[in-house]
C-alpha positions in Angstrom: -12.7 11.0 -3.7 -12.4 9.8 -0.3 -9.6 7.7 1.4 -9.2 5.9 4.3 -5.0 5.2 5.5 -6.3 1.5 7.3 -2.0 1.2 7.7 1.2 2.3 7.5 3.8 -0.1 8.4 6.0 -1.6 6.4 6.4 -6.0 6.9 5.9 -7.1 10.0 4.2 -3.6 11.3 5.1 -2.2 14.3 5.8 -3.6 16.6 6.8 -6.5 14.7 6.2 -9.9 17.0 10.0 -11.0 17.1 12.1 -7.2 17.6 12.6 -5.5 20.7 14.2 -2.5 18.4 13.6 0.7 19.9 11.3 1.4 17.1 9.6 -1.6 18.3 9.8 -1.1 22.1 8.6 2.6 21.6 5.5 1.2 20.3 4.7 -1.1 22.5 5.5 1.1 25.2 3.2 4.0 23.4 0.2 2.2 21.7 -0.7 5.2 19.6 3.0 4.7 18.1 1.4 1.2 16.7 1.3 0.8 12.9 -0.7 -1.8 11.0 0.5 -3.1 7.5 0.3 -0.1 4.8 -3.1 -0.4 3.2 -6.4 2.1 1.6 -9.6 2.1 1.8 -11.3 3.8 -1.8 -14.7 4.9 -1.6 -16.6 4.0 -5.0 -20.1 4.8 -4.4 -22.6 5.5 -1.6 -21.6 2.4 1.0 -18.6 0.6 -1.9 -15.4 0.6 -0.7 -12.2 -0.7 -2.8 -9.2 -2.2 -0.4 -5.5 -1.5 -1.8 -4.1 -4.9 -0.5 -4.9 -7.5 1.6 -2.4 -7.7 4.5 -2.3 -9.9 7.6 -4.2 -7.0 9.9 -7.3 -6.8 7.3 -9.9 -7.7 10.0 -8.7 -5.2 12.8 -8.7 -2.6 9.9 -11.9 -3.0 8.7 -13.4 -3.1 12.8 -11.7 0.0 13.2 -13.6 2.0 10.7 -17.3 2.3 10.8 -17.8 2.8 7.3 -15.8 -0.9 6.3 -18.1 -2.5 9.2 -21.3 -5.1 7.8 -25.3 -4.4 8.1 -27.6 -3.2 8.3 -28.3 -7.2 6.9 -26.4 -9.8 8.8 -24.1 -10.6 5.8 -24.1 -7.3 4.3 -20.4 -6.5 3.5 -19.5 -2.4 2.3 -15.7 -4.0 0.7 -16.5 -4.6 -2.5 -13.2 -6.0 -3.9 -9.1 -5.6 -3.4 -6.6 -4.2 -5.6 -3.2 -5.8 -4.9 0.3 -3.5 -6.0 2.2 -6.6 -5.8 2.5 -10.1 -4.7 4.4 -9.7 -1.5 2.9 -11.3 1.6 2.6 -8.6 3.9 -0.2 -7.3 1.2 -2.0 -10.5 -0.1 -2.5 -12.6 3.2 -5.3 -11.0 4.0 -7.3 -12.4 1.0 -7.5 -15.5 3.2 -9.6 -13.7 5.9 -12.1 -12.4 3.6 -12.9 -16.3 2.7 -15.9 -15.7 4.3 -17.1 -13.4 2.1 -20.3 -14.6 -0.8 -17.7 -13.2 -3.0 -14.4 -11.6 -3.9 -12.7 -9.9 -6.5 -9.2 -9.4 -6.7 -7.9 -6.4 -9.1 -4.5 -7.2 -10.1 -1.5 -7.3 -12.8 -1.0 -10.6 -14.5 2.4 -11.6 -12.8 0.8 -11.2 -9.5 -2.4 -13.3 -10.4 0.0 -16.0 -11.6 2.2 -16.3 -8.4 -0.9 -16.4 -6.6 -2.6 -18.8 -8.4 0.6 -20.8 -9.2 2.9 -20.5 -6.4 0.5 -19.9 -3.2 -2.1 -22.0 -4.8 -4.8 -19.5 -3.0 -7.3 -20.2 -6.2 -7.7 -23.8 -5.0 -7.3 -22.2 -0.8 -10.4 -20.0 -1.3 -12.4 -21.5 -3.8 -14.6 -23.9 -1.8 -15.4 -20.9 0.2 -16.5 -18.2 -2.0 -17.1 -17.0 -5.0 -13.3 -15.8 -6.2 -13.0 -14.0 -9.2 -10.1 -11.6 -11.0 -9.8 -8.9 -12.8 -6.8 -7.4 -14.5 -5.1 -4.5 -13.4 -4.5 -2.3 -16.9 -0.5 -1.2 -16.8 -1.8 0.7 -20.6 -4.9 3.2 -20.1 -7.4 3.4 -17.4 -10.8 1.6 -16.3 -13.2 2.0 -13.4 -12.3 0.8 -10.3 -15.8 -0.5 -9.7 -17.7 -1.5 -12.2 -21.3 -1.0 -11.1 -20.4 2.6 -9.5 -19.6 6.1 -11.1 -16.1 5.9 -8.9 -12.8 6.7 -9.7 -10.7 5.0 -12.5 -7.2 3.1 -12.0 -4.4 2.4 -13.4 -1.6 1.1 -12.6 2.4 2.6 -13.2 5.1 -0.6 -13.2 7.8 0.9 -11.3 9.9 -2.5 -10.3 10.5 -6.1 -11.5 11.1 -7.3 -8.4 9.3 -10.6 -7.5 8.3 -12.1 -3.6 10.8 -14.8 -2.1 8.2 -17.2 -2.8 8.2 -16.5 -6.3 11.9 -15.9 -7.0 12.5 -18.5 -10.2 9.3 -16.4 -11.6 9.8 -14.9 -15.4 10.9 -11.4 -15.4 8.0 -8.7 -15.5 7.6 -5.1 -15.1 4.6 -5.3 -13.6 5.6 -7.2 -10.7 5.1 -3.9 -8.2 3.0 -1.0 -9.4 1.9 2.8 -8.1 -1.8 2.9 -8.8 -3.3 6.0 -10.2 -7.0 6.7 -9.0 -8.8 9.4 -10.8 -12.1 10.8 -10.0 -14.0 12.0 -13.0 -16.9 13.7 -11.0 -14.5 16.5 -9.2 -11.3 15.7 -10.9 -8.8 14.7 -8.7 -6.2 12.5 -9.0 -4.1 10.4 -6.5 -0.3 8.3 -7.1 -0.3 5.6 -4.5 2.8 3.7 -4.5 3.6 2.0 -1.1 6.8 0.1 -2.6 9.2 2.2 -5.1 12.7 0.5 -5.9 12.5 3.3 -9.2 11.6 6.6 -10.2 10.6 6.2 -13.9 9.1 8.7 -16.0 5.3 7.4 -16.2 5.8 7.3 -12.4 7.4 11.5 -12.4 4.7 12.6 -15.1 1.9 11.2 -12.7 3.4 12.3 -9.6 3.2 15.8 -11.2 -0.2 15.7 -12.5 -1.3 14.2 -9.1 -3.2 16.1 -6.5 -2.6 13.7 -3.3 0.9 11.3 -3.8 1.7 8.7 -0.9 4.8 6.9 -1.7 7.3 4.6 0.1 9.0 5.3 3.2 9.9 2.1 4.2 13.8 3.8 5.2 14.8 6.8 5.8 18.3 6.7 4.1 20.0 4.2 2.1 22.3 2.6 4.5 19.4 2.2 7.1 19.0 -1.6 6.4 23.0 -2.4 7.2 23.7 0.1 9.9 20.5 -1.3 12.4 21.5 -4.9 11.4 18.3 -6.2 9.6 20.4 -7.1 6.2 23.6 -6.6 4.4 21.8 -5.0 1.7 21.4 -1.3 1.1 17.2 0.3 1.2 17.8 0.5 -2.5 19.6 -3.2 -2.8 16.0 -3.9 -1.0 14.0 -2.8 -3.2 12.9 0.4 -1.5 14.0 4.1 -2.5 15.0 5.7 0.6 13.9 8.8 1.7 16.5 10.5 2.4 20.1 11.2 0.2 21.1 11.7 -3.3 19.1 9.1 -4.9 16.1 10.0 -2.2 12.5 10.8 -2.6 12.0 13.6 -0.4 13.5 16.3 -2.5 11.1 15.0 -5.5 8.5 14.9 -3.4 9.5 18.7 -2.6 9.5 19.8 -5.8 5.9 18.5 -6.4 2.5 20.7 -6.2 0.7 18.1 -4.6 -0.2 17.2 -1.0 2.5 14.1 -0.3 2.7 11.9 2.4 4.8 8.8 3.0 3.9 5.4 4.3 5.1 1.7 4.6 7.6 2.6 7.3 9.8 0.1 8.8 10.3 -0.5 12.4 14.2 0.6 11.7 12.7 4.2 10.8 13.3 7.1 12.6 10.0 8.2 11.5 8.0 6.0 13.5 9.1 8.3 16.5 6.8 11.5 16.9 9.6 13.0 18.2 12.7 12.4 15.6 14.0 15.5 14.6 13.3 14.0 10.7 10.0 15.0 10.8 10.7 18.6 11.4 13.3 18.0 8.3 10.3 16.7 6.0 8.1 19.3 7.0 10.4 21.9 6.1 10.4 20.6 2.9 5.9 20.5 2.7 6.1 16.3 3.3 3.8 14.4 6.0 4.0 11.4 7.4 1.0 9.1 6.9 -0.4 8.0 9.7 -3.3 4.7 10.4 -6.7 6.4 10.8 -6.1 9.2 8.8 -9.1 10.4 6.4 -7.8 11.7 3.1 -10.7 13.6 1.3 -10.1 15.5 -2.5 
């Protein structure tokens, strides 16, 4: 199985376009400190590639790796379709830029479908201009990611309820964010991707522990992140987001794993998005990396 990390950044990325924080400043004063939004490339087959979300930096992804890039034909197109983990902007804006596109398919769990088609109205946006259709994303059992390719198989683990702004009235579901489980049956490995984690439920721990690469949310470092640089009265937790860091943390889970783990979505508030903070010498203590964009993840 072969990945491609096209981001890691959390809403906004880093920089974000309105913060001077010195998250922020650092990156724009260091370019390679520069993060786009937290998205995968999946390799299905011999030139098919699967992106995990949409976000607002999907073109400049896809021009920074060859393999994503058109031709040899004119119109020739390697994505083959997005799989979305939720319905927040930062991962579904994107599916506007791929318009162009003779067609797209969108891989995704019902609630998500629905506030897309219902609340954003981006069936009637994108319909004059291509081809749109949908598949579900199964929460119960597995299917292949691509359809006409010997690829992995996914499935997706609910692991929050919690629903966009956009979408806040919505009717309750589980499935609102998911990990995504992407097994390959040809050399048997298995990777957890789960770039937003406001739980840690069983289905999530059990395939966590059969997982050979797991690349989970970073989006703070410790709980009281959000409050103490300002960005919200509410706790990482109270945001949705497992921190890192702390009692109810992911980093000692992640310790106690056999797999490769790596986290991503970091926000600009995180100390992480410095080479330099002493917390990654703390993580890699503990066997944890930090994702970073252009990384190549290959099982």
């Amino acid at each position: 199985m072969l990945l491609l990390v096209l981001g890691t950044a959390a809403g906004g990325g880093i920089p974000q376009w309105n913060c001077a924080c010195p998250g922020c400043a650092g990156a724009r004063a260091h370019p390679l400190r520069r993060r786009r939004h937290a998205s995968l490339a999946v390799r299905t087959g011999e030139g098919r590639w699967y992106l995990v979300n949409a976000t607002p930096d999907i073109g400049d992804q896809i021009e920074a790796r060859p393999e994503l890039r058109p031709g040899p034909e004119p119109r020739r197109t390697p994505i083959v379709g997005v799989v979305l983990t939720d319905a927040e902007l930062d991962h579904t804006l994107g599916l506007a830029r791929l318009r162009e596109a003779d067609r797209l398919q969108v891989t995704a769990t019902a609630p998500v479908r629905e506030a897309l088609l219902d609340r954003l109205r981006l069936g009637e946006v994108l319909t004059p201009y291509t081809d749109l259709t949908w598949r579900d994303l199964p929460t119960h059992g597995a299917q292949p990611l691509d359809a006409t390719a010997a690829g992995p198989r996914i499935s997706a683990i609910p692991v929050s309820g919690k629903r966009p702004r956009y979408a806040a009235d919505a009717p309750d579901d589980e499935a609102w964010v998911v990990a995504l489980r992407l097994y390959d049956p040809a050399g048997g490995a298995t990777v957890l991707y789960a770039p937003a984690l406001a739980a840690w439920p069983d289905p999530l721990q059990q395939a966590a522990a059969e997982a050979d690469c797991v690349i989970v949310d970073g989006t703070f470092f410790d709980d009281e992140e959000p409050r103490r640089t300002g960005i919200s009265s509410r706790t990482a937790t109270g945001m949705g987001h497992l921190p890192i860091d702390g009692p109810d943390g992911t980093a000692e889970r992640l310790a106690r794993l056999p797999a490769r783990c790596l986290y991503t979505h970091l926000n600009n508030t995180n100390p992480l998005v410095d080479p330099a903070a002493p917390q990654h010498k703390r993580l890699a203590r503990l066997g944890i990396e930090v994702a970073h964009d252009g990384m190549v993840i290959e099982l």
